[in-house]
C-alpha positions as CSV (number, residue, x, y, z in Angstrom):
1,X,0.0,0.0,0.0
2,X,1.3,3.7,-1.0
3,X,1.6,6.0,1.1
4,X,-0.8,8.4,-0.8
5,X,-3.3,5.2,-1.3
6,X,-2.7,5.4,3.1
7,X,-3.4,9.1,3.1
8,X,-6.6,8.8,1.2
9,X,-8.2,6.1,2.9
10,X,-7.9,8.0,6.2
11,X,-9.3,11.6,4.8
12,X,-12.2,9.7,3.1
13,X,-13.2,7.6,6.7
14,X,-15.4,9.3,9.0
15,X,-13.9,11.4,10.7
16,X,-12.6,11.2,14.8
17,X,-10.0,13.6,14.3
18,X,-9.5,16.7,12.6
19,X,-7.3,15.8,9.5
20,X,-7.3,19.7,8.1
21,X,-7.5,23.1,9.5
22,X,-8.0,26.5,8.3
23,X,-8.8,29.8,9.4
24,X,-12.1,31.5,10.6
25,X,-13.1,35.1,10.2
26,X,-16.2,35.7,12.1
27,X,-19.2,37.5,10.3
28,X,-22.8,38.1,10.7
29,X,-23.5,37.8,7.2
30,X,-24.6,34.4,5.6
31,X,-21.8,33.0,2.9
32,X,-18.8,35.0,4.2
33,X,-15.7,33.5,5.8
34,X,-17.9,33.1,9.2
35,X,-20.3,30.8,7.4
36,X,-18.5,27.3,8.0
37,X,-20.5,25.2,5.1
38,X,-19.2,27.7,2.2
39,X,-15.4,26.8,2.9
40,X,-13.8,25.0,1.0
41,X,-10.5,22.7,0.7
42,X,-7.7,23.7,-1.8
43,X,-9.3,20.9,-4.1
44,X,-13.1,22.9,-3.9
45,X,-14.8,20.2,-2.0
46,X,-17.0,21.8,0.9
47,X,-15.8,20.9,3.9
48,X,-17.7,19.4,7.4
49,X,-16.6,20.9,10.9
50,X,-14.7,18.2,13.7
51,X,-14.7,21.8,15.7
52,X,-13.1,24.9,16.3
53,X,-10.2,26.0,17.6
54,X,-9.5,29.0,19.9
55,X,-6.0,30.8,19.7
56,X,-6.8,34.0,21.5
57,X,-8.9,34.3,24.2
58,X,-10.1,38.5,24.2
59,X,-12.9,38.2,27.0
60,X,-13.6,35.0,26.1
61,X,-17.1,34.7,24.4
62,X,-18.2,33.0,21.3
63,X,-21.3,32.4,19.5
64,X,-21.9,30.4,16.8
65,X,-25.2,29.0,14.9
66,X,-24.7,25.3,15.6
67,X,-24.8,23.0,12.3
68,X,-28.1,21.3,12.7
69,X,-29.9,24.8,12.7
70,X,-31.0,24.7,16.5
71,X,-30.2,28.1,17.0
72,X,-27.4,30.4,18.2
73,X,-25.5,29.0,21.3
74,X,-22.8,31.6,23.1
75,X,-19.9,30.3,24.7
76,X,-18.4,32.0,27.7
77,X,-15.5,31.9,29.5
78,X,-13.2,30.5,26.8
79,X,-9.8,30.6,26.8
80,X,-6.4,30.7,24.4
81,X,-5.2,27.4,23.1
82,X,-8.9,25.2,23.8
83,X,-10.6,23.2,21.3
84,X,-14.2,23.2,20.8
85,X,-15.6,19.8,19.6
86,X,-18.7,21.3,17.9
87,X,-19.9,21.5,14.4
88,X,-21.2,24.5,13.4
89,X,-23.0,26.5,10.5
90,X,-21.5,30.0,11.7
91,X,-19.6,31.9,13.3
92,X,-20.9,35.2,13.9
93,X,-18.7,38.5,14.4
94,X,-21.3,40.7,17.1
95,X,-20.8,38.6,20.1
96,X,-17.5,36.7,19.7
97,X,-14.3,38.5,20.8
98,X,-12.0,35.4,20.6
99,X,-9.4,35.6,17.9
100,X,-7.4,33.3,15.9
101,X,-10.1,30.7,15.4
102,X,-9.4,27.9,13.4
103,X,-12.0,25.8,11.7
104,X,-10.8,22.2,12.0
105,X,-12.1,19.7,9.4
């Protein structure tokens, strides 16, 4: 077995771990950079969230529309360096002062 044949099989299995990350501008308007579903991979295939990471901390808060459209959910308290394991549909700009967030996939 190749080492590319290796690489494929474990990008196309379901994912447990974040094989992919890239960054997340927050926004309050659908289809920006905020808007996980719209980003895509270098190759253009749309990519699903394993969850979020947060690299600077600013007072802590997040909010998000969570992926299976239940609503917007803000997170308090967070600090630098945590990962959140949540999927989500977006990241909105008015209520989240974290920076450096990286959408893992």
């Amino acid at each position: 077995m190749t080492v590319q044949k290796q690489t494929k099989q474990i990008i196309d299995a379901p994912a447990r771990c974040a094989v992919g990350a890239m960054a997340c501008t927050p926004s309050d308007t659908p289809g920006e950079a905020g808007a996980i579903p719209g980003n895509t991979d270098p190759q253009g295939n749309v990519l699903t969230s394993w969850g979020l990471y947060i690299g600077g901390a600013g007072s802590g808060n997040l909010t998000v529309l969570m992926a299976d459209g239940t609503g917007t959910v803000r997170f308090e308290g967070l600090t630098a360096g945590q990962f959140l394991p949540i999927a989500v549909a977006q990241v909105f700009a008015t209520g989240t002062d974290v920076t450096n967030i990286l959408f893992l996939y």
